[in-house]
C-alpha positions in Angstrom: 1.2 15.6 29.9 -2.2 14.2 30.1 -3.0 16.7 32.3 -1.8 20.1 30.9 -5.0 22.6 30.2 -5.7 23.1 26.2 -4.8 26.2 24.8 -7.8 27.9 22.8 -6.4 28.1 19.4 -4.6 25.7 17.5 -1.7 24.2 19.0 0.9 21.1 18.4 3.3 19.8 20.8 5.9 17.2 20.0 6.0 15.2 23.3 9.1 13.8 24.2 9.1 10.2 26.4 11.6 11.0 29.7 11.8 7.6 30.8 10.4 4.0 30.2 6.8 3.4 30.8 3.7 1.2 30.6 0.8 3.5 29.9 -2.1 2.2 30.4 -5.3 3.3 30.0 -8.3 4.8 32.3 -10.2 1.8 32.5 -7.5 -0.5 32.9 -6.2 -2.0 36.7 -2.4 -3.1 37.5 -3.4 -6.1 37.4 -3.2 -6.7 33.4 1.1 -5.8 34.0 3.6 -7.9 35.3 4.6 -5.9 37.8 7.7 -7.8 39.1 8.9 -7.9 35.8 8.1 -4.2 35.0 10.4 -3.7 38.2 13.0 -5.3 37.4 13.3 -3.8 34.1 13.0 -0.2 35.8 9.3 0.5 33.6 7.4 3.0 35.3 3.5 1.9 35.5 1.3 5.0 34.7 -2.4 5.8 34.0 -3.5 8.1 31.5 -7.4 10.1 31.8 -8.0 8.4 28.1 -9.8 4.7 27.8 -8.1 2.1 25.4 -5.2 -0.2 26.1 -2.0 0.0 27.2 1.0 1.8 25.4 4.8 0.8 25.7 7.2 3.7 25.6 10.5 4.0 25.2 13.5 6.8 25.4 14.0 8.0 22.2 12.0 5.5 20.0 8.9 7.4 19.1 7.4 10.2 17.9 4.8 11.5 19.5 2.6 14.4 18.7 -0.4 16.1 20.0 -3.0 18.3 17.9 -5.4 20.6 19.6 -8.3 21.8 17.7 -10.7 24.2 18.7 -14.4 23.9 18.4 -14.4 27.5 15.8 -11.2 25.9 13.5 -12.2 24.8 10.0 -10.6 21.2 11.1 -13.1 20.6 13.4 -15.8 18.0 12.8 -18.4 16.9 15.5 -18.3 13.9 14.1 -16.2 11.9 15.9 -15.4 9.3 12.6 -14.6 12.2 10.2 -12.5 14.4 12.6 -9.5 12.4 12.8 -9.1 11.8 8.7 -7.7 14.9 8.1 -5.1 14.3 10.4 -4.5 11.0 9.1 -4.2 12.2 5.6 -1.6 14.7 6.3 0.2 12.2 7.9 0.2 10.1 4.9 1.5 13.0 3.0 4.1 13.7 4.9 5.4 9.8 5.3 5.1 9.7 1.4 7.9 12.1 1.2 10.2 10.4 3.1 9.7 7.3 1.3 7.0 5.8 3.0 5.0 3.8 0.4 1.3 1.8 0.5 0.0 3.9 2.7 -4.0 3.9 3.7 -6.1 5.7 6.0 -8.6 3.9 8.1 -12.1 5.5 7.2 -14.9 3.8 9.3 -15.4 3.2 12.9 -13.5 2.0 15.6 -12.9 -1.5 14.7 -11.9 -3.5 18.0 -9.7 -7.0 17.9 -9.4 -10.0 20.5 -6.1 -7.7 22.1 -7.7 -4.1 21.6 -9.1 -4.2 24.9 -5.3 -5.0 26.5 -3.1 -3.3 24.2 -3.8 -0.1 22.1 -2.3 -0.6 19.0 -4.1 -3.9 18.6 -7.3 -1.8 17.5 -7.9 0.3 14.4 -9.6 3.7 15.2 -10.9 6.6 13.0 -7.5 8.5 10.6 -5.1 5.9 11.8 -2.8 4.9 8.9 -1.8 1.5 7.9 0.6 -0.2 5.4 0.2 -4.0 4.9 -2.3 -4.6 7.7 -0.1 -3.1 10.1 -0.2 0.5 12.2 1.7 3.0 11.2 0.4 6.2 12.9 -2.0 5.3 15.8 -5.0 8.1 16.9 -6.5 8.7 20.3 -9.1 11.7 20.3 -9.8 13.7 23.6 -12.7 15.6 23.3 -14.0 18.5 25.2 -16.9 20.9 24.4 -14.6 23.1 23.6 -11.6 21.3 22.1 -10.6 17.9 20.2 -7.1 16.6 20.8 -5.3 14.2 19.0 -2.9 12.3 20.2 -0.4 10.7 17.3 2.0 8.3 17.7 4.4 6.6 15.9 7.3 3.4 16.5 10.6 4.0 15.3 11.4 0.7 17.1 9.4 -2.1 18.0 10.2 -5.2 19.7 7.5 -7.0 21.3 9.6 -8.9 23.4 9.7 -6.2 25.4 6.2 -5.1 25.9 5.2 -8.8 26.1 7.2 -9.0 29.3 5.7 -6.4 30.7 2.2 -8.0 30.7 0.4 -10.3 32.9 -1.5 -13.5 31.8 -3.7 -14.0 29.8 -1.6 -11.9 26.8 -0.9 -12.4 23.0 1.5 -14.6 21.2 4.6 -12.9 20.0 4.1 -13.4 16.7 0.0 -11.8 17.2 2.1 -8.7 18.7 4.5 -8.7 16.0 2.2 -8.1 13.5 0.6 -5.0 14.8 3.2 -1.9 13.8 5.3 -0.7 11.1 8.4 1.1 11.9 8.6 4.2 10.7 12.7 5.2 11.4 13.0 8.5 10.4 14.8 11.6 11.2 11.9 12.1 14.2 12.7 16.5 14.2 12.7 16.4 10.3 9.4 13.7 10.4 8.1 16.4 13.1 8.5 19.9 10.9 7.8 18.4 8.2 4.5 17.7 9.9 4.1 21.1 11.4 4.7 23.0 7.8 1.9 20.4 6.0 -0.9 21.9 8.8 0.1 25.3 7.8 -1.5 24.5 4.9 -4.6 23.6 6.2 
């Protein structure tokens, strides 16, 4: 998925997770995962082309959406801070109507934490939304000179437990990791079209 050429105009995929894996991220080494454990619980360890940390996925526990933009689309900003908001506000939007409530939009720079390094959703980049301190809707950019692509993602299940295993030492607490996501357990097609029909309208 990582791989797969951009198309030139516009485009949105809804990416669906095929089996169980620790992503982790281009300028991370094996040796941050556990990787008896990770064998033992049948987690496939995979690198992405993308820096930050590492990503836990799960069959049928996410949404996950990319968003290419084209360098001649009104969305497009070369500003790598203001690029992502609009994303992030339609997201809002559309959480909003399915009940979703406190929602903010992170507005400034990448803000790093002591975990950011080891596990992405520990950091707090550019259009990510938040409710009560913790994630909601977590924004990688991949940028080309001819294309931005954002890559969206949401938990509708999180249990650090899990992901905790699947790390080596030294790794957070589980009640730092637990503080990092809200679950968003929605519908994930109707969360998705919903999504799709609110960038029509941009």
């Amino acid at each position: 998925m990582h791989s797969r050429d951009l198309p030139a105009e516009r485009g949105i995929w809804n990416v669906k997770v095929a089996n169980a894996a620790l992503v982790l991220g281009s300028s991370q080494r094996d040796d941050v995962v556990d990787l008896e454990e990770s064998g033992k619980a049948k987690v496939d360890v995979v690198h992405r082309r993308t820096g930050g940390g590492a990503v836990y996925l799960e069959i049928g526990q996410h949404l996950w959406v990319d968003v290419v933009v084209p360098v001649d689309d009104d969305l497009w900003s070369d500003d790598v801070v203001i690029s992502s908001q609009w994303i992030g506000d339609a997201w809002s939007r559309v959480l909003t109507t399915f009940g979703e409530s406190l929602l903010s939009v992170h507005r400034r720079r990448v803000e790093p934490s002591t975990w950011s390094k080891l596990i992405c959703f520990a950091g707090l980049g550019p259009g990510e939304v938040l409710t009560n301190g913790r994630k909601v809707v977590g924004i990688s950019q991949r940028r080309t000179n001819k294309s931005a692509r954002f890559q969206c993602f949401i938990h509708r299940r999180w249990v650090p437990e899990i992901f905790l295993s699947l790390l080596a030492l030294p790794r957070p607490s589980i009640e730092e990791l637990s503080e990092l996501v809200a679950v968003v357990d929605h519908d994930p097609t109707l969360v998705f079209k919903a999504f799709v029909d609110e960038l029509k309208l941009l």
